[in-house]
N, C-alpha and C positions, 0 to 999 in steps of 0.2 A: 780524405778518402771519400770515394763517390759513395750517395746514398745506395745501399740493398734494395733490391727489387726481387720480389717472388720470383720465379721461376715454374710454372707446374706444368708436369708432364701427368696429366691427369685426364679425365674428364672432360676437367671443367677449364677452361684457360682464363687465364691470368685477366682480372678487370672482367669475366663475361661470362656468361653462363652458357655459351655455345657449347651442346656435349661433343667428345668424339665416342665415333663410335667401336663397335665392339670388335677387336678382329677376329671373330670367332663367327657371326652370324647379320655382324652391322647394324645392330639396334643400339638406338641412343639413351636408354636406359639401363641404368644400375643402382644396385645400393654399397655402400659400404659394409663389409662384413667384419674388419680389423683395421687397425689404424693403430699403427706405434712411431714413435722418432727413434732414430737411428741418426750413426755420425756425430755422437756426443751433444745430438737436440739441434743441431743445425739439416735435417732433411724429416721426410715425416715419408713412410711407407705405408700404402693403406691395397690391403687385398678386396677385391671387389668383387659381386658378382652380377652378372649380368642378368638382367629380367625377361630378357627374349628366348637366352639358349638354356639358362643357367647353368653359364661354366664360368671358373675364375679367374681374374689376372689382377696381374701385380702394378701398380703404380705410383710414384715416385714425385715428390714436391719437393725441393731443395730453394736454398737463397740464392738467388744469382748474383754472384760478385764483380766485381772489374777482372776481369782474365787474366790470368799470368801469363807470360813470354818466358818462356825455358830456352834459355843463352847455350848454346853447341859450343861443343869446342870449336868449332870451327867458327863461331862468331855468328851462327844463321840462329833466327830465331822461328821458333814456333810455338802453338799457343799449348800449355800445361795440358797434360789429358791425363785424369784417372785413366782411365782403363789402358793406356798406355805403359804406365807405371803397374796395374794389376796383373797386365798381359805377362809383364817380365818377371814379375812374382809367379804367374801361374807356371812358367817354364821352368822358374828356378824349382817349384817344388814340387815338379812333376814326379808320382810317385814318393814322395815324402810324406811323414805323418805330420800333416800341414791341412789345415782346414783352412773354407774358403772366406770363414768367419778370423780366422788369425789374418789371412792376407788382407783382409778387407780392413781393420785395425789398423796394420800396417799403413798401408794407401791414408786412412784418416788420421793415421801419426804424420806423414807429409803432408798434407794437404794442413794440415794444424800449422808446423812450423813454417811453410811457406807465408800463411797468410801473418802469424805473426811477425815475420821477418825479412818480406819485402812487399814492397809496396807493388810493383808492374812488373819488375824482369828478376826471375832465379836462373843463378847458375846450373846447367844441366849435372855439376858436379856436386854439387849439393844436394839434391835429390838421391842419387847416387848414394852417396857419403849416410843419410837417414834411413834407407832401405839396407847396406851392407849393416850399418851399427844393428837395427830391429832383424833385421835374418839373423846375424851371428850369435844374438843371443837364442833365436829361436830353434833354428836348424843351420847346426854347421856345416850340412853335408851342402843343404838350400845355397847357403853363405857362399862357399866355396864355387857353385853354379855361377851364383848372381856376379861374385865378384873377377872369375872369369871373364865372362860379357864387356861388364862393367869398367875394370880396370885395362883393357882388353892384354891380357896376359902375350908374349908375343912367342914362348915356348915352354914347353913342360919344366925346365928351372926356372920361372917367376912363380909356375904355379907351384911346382913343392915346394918355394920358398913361405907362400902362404900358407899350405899346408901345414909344415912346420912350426910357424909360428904361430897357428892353432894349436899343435899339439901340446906345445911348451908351455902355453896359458892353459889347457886344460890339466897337465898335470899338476902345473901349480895350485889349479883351485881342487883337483884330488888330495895333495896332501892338505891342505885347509883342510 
């Protein structure tokens, strides 16, 4: 595996102390006001504020890794994107009692099992497959959105089929 290399979307860039600056007022000075990791200690969020305007923002250091290729059914590849995969969380649980801390777990449940399970190229069905099991246990109603999309259902009997066989497991764990 290729060596890790920082990544920061900060400040300060990677190897140099050139700042960016602010986009609030364009001064190149700040301080740190918080700094926590985030992503199970693989990125580090640190709130800033700026010494020109003092107003705050948010900014993000993460490990940059070798990139995943996310394999289509159709055979095309393109390169793995969080926010791709958050996007279709955000749909799926539009209006659902779904925080965007549970989504965001989710996304780091994937992004976990990718890196420990393929080296360059994931199946786009795999991804898939870890987002339906993590919504279904979270929100069925979510589950049933995502796996709509997902599976792409081709009429309203594939989808009460799912439905159905949601219900059947929940009554079964009602009588448990």
């Amino acid at each position: 595996m290729a060596p890790l290399q920082v990544a920061q979307n900060s400040p300060f860039e990677a190897g140099g102390d050139h700042p960016v600056r602010c986009p609030f007022c364009g001064a190149d000075d700040d301080r740190v006001v918080d700094s926590r990791t985030i992503s199970e200690g693989r990125a580090v969020r640190r709130r800033r504020e700026c010494l020109g305007c003092n107003k705050r923002l948010t900014t993000y250091e993460r490990i940059e890794e070798v990139p995943r290729l996310v394999v289509k059914k159709s055979q095309s590849r393109q390169a793995f994107s969080r926010t791709k995969v958050l996007d279709g969380l955000i749909a799926a649980c539009q209006k659902r009692p779904v925080s965007v801390e549970q989504m965001e777990t989710i996304v780091d449940q994937v992004e976990k099992q990718i890196r420990e399970k393929f080296d360059h190229e994931v199946p786009s069905v795999f991804i898939g497959e870890v987002v339906s099991a993590q919504l279904k246990e979270l929100d069925p109603v979510a589950y049933v959105r995502f796996a709509s999309v997902y599976q792409e259902f081709a009429d309203i009997s594939e989808f009460f089929q799912e439905l159905t066989a949601l219900m059947e497991k929940r009554d079964i764990e009602d009588v448990r």
